[in-house]
C-alpha positions as CSV (number, residue, x, y, z in Angstrom):
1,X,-18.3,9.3,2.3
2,X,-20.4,12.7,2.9
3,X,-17.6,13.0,6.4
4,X,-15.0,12.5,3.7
5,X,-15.5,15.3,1.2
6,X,-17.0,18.1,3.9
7,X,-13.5,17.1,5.7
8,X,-11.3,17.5,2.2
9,X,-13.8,20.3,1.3
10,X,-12.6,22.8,4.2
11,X,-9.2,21.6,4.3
12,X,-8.6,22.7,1.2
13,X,-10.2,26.2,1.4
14,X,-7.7,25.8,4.5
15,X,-4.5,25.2,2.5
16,X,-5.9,28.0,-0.4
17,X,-5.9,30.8,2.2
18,X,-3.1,29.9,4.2
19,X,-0.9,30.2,0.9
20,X,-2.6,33.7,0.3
21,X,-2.1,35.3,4.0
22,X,1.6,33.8,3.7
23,X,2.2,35.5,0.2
24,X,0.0,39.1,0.9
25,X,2.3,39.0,4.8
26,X,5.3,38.1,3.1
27,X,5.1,41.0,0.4
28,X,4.0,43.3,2.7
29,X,6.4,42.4,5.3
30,X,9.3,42.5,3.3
31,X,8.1,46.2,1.5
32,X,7.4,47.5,4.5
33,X,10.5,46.8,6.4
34,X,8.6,44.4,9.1
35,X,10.5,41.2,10.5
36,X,8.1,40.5,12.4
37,X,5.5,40.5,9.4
38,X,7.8,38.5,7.3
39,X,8.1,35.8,10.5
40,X,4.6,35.2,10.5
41,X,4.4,35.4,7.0
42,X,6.4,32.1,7.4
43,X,4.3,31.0,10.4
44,X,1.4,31.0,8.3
45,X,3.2,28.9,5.6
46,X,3.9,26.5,7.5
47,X,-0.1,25.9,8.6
48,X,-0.2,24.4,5.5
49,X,1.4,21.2,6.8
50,X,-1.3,20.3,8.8
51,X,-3.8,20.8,6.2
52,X,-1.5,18.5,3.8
53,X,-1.3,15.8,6.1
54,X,-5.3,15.4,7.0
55,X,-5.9,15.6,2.7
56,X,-3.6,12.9,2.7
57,X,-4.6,10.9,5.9
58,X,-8.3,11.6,5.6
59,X,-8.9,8.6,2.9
60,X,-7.3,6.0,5.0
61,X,-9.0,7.1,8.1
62,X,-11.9,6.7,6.7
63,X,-12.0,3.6,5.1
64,X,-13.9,1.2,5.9
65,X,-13.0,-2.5,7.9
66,X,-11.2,-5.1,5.8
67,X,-9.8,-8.5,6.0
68,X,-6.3,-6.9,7.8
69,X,-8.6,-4.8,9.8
70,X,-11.7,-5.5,11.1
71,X,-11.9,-2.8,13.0
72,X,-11.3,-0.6,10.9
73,X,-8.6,2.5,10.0
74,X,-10.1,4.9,12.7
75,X,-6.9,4.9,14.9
76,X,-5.5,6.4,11.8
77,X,-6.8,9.6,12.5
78,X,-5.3,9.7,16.0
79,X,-1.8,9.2,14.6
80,X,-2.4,12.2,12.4
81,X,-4.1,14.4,15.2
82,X,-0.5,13.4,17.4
83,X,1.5,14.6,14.7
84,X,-0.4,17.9,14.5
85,X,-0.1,18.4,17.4
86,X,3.4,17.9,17.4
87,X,3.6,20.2,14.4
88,X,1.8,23.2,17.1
89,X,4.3,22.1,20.1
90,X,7.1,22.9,17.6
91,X,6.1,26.3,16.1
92,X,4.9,27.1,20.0
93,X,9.4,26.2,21.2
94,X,10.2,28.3,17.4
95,X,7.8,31.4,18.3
96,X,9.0,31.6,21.9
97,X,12.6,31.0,21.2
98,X,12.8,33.7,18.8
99,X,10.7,35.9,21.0
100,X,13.5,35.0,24.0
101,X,16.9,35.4,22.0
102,X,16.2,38.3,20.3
103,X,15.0,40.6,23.1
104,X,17.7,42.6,23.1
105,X,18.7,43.4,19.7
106,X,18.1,46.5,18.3
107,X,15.1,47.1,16.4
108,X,16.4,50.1,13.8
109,X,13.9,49.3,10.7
110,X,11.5,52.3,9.5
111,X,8.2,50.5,9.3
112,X,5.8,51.4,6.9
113,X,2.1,52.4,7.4
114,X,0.6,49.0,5.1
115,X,2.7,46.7,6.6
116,X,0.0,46.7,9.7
117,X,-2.5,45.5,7.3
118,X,-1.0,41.7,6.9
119,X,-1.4,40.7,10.4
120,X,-5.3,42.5,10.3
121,X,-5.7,40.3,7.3
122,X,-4.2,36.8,8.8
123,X,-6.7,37.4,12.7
124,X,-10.4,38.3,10.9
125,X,-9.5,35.6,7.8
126,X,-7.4,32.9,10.2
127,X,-10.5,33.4,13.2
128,X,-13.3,33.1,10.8
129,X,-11.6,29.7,9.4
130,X,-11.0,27.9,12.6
131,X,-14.8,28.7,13.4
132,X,-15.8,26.8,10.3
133,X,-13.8,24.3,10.3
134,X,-14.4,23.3,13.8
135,X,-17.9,23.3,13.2
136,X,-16.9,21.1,10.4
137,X,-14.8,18.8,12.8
138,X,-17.9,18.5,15.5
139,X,-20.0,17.6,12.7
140,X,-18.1,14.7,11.3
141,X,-17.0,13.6,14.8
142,X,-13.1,14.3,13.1
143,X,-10.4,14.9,16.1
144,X,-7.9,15.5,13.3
145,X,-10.3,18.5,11.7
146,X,-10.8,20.1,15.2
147,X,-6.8,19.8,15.8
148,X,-6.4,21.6,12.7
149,X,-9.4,24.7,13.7
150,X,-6.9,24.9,16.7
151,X,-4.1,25.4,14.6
152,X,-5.9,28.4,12.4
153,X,-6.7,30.0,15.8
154,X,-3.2,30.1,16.9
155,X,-2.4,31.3,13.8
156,X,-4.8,34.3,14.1
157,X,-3.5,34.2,17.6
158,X,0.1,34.8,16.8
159,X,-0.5,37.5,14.6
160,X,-2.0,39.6,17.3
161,X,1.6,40.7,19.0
162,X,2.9,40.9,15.3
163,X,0.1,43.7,15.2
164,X,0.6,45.5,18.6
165,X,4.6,45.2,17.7
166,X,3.9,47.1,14.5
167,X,1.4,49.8,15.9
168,X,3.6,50.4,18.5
169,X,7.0,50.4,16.5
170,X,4.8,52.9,14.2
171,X,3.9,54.6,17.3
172,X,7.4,54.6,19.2
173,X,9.6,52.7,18.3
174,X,11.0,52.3,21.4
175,X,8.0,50.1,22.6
176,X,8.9,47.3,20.0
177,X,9.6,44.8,23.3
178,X,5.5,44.3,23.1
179,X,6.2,41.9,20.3
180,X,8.8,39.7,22.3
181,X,6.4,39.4,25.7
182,X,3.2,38.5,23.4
183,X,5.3,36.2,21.3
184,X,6.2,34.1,24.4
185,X,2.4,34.2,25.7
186,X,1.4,33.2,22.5
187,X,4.0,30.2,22.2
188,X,2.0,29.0,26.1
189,X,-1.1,29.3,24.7
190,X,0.1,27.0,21.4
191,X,1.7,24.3,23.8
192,X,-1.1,24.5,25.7
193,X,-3.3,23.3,23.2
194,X,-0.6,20.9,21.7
195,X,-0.3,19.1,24.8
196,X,-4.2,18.7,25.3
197,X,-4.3,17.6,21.7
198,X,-1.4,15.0,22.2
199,X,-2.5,13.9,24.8
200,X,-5.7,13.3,24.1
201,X,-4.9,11.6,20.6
202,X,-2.0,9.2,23.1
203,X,-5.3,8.2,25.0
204,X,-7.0,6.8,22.4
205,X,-4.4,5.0,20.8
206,X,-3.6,3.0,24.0
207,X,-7.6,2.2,24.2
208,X,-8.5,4.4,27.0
209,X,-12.1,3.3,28.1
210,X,-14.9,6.0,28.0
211,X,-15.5,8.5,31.1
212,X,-17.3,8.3,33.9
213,X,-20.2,10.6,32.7
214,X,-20.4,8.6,29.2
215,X,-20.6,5.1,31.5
216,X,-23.3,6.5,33.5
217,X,-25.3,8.0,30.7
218,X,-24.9,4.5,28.8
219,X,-25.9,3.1,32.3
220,X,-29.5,5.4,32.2
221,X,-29.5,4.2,28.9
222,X,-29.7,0.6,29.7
223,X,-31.9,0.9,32.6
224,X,-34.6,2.2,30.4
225,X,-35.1,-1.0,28.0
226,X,-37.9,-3.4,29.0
227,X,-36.6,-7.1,30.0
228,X,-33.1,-5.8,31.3
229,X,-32.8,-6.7,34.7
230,X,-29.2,-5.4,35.2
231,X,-25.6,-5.5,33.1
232,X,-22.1,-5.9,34.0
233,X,-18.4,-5.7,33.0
234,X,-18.7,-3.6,30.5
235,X,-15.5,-2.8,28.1
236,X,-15.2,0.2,25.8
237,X,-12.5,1.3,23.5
238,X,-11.6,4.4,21.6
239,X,-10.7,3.7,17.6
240,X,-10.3,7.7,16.3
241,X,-13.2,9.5,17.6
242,X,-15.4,6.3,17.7
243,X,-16.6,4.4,20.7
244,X,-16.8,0.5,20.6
245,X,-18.8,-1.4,23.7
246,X,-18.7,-4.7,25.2
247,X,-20.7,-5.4,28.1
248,X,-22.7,-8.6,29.4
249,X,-26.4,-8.0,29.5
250,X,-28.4,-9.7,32.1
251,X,-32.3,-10.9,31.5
252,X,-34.6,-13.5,32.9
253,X,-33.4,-16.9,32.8
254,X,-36.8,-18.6,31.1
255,X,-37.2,-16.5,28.3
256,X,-36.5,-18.0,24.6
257,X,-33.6,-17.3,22.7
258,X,-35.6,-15.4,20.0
259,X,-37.1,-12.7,22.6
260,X,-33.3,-12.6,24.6
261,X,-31.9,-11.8,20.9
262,X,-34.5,-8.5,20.6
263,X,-33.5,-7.5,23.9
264,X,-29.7,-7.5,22.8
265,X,-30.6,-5.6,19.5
266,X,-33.0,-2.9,21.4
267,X,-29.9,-2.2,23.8
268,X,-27.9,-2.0,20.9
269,X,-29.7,0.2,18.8
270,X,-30.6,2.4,22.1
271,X,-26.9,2.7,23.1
272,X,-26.1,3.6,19.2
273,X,-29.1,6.4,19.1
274,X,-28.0,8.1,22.3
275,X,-24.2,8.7,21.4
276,X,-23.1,9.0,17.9
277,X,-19.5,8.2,18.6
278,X,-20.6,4.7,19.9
279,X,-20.6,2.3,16.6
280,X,-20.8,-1.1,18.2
281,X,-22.3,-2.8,20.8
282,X,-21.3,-6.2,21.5
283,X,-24.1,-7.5,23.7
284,X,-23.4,-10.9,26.2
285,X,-26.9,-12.1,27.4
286,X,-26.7,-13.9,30.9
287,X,-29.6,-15.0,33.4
288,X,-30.6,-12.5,36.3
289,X,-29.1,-14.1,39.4
């Protein structure tokens, strides 16, 4: 429950100052003569989709198992983190397309001195949000929250060519291509990123078992606890950012039921302890051959 509200808590200061950077670019965009102010004035409006979708996803994600799923609703949050992701892979083709088919236009607008501060405004405000809300996202274990910092960075990120295009145009006019060429290596830096995040997200749904670093860490993990002689065909899935484990735990043949049972809960709550992603251990208990 504590996950839930520090998750709606920062989303919403989220979708709160993405609706003021849109507004202040948009006003100053438009007064000062700046399309390219105005653009990402609109860019920034449309960040507030992704925040809109985790306040409205973040409930179900994080409710707990019932009869219809025992598992739970983690896998939820993947689907959401796959549509963000799919939200940054199409402003990434939008940014770059404009950037592409308007290269050679003219560029005949008398920009005005404020119109450089939007863009200022939308990199210190849209940086400093992504770092808290990522720190927000590691500290719930929330793929979706992290998906979404990424998405305030290449906000912030988008209006850096938006800035050089206005300095420059305020400079010379004639240098107004900047914006173009640092709208298209923004737009590969937002796929980028999309992909990974897709990617990732596809992974998870289609229960992707855990690396080869988490197996041998829950392998030094296991070798540690007293009684264990040895374990085998172990099974893991992925439900959101959460780790489930099944593996078949081997012990000496003659001990009693009750002292084989503490074995099985000691690697359980010792595989737990050492990775918080990892919610469930399903322990098998078989003799040592």
């Amino acid at each position: 429950m504590n996950n839930k509200k520090e998750i709606m808590k920062i989303t919403l200061w989220g979708l709160v100052l993405n609706v003021l950077i849109s507004i202040i670019k948009f006003v100053l965009g438009f007064l000062g003569n700046s399309q390219a102010v105005v653009a990402d004035a609109a860019h920034s409006f449309s960040d507030t989709s992704t925040d809109l979708v985790i306040l409205l996803g973040v409930k179900y994600w994080t409710a707990p198992p019932d009869e219809n799923h025992p598992y739970g609703h983690q896998k939820i949050e993947s689907f959401i983190t796959i549509v963000i992701g799919l939200i940054l892979l199409s402003a990434a083709g939008g940014i770059g397309y404009h950037a592409i088919s308007t290269i050679d236009h003219d560029h005949v607008e008398r920009l005005k001195l404020f119109t450089i501060i939007g863009p200022i405004i939308s990199i210190i405000f849209k940086e400093l949000l992504f770092h808290k809300t990522y720190k927000i996202g590691v500290k719930t274990n929330s793929s979706a929250v992290k998906a979404n910092a990424w998405h305030h960075r290449t906000d912030a990120l988008s209006s850096i060519p938006v800035l050089i295009a206005v300095a420059a145009t305020l400079i010379n006019p004639k240098l107004m291509i900047l914006d173009h060429i640092g709208a298209v290596i923004v737009a590969a830096f937002i796929a980028k990123v999309a992909f990974e995040i897709i990617f990732k997200n596809i992974n998870e749904l289609v229960d992707t078992g855990i690396t080869d670093d988490e197996y041998g860490n829950i392998s030094e993990v296991i070798s540690k606890i007293e009684c264990v002689k040895g374990f085998h065909k172990m099974r893991s899935r992925k439900l959101g950012s959460s780790i489930y484990l099944d593996l078949h735990l081997e012990v000496d043949g003659n001990i009693t039921v009750t002292k084989g049972h503490d074995i099985s809960e000691d690697v359980q709550q010792a595989l737990i302890s050492s990775n918080k992603k990892i919610i469930d251990v399903m322990v098998h208990l078989e003799p040592e051959e």
